[in-house]
C-alpha positions, 0 to 999 in steps of 0.5 A: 558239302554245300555248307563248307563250299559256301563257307569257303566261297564266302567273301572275308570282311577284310577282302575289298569290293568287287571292282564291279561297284567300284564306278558306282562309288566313285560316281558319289565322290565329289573332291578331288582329293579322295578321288587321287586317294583311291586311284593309287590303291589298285589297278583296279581302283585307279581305272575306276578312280582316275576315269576321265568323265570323273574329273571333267565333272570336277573341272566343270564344277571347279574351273569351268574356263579351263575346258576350252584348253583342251583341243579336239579333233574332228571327232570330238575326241580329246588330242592323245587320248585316242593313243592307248599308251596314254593312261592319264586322264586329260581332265585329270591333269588340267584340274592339277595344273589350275589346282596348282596354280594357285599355290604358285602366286605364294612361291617366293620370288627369285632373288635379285640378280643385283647385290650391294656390293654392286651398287654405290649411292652419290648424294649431293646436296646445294644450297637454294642458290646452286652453291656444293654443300655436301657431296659424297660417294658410298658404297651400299654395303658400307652405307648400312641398310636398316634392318633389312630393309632399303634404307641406308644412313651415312654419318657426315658429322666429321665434315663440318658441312654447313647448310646456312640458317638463312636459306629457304631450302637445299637441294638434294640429288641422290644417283645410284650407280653399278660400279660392278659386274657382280659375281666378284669381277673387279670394278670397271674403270668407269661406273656401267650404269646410273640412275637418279633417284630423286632430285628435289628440294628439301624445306628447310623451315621442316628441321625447326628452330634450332638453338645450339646442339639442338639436332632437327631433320628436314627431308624431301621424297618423289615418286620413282619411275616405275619399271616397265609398264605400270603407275609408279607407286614407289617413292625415294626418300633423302632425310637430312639432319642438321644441328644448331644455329648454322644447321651443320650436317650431321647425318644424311638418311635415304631409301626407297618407301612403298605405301609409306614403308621402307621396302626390303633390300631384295625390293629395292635391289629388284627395282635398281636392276631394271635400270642398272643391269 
């Protein structure tokens, strides 16, 4: 009789341990993540996984700043904890909240609130002396971005604009302009807002010595106004190529450059619309 009693009082393989030696295992479990694992098998297991004291040694260990967060009362006592509707460990969600944290400087930034079909590029470019070269007005979705990336070209070749071979250098103004609303309103009767992007002067001497149907680019870039606080970094890029003897105008290139690259279109239109909106 006390043979089948034992036997039948005996513990299966398969059956868990008591929840007695629960703490005691989950006072060697050092990360976090076998120790969210094991608080969501059981009741049992959650009150010996999720205790307090457990996760306070892991925000120690890993974000030891992120204590001084968590306001007590005059006892010592942690705000909330003394409700007993609370089962969440404070410790618990401080060390998810740091832990996530980090996994957030990776999320993609939000989409610009500006489009090119908001936007229209001005170019004027003068002679050393003041006199119209060349000026224009376009669209930036029609002026078509390279590659994805904020940097646009406008083919002038039809407008037989010649720059002269005996001038020093060009003057070059590029404006960009909000000539919509945006979400598909029609146009305004006047353009809501301009901003210049660069006004400099282009050597002419970098296009070369150019003999007939001989194509050479000159160009010219200055530093952006940075929007808000901070060192402006990024640059406003106008290259202008020019053909022959008479440097007749063929193409007008311009964009945006960070740390010498072209940025995307999100970058550039994220930087229009501190000024433009």
């Amino acid at each position: 009789m006390r043979t089948m009693a034992a036997r039948r009082a005996a513990p299966s393989a398969t059956q868990g341990p008591p929840w007695e030696a629960l703490p005691l295992v989950a006072a060697f479990l050092d990360d976090a993540v076998s120790l969210a694992a094991a608080s969501c098998v059981s009741t049992s297991w959650h009150a010996a996984f999720a205790a307090d004291h457990l996760w306070a040694r892991l925000c120690r260990s890993h974000y030891p700043s992120a204590i001084a967060l968590l306001q007590t009362d005059n006892n010592g006592i942690i705000n909330g904890t003394g409700d007993p509707r609370s089962r969440s460990s404070p410790h618990r969600r401080l060390f998810a909240l740091f832990h996530a944290a980090a996994s957030s400087r990776r999320r993609p930034l939000p989409a610009p609130r500006l489009a090119l079909a908001d936007v229209t590029f001005a170019i004027d470019l003068f002679t050393s002396s003041g006199n119209s070269i060349l000026s224009f007005a376009v669209a930036a979705c029609d002026a078509g971005a390279n590659k994805g990336v904020f940097q646009f070209g406008v083919d002038v070749s039809g407008r037989n604009a010649v720059a002269g071979p005996g001038e020093q250098h060009w003057s070059v103004r590029w404006t960009a302009v909000r000539t919509r609303l945006g979400d598909g309103l029609a146009a305004p009767a006047l353009p809501a807002a301009a901003i210049v992007m660069m006004e400099a002067k282009v050597p002419s001497s970098r296009a070369g010595e150019l003999g007939g149907g001989e194509k050479g680019e000159a160009w010219a870039s200055e530093k952006l106004p940075a929007p808000g606080c901070g060192g402006a970094r990024m640059e406003a890029e106008v290259v202008v190529e020019v053909s022959g003897e008479e440097r007749r105008v063929e193409t007008v290139r311009f964009g945006v450059l960070l740390d010498c690259r072209y940025v995307s279109v999100d970058e550039g239109l994220r930087y229009l619309q501190h000024f433009l909106l």
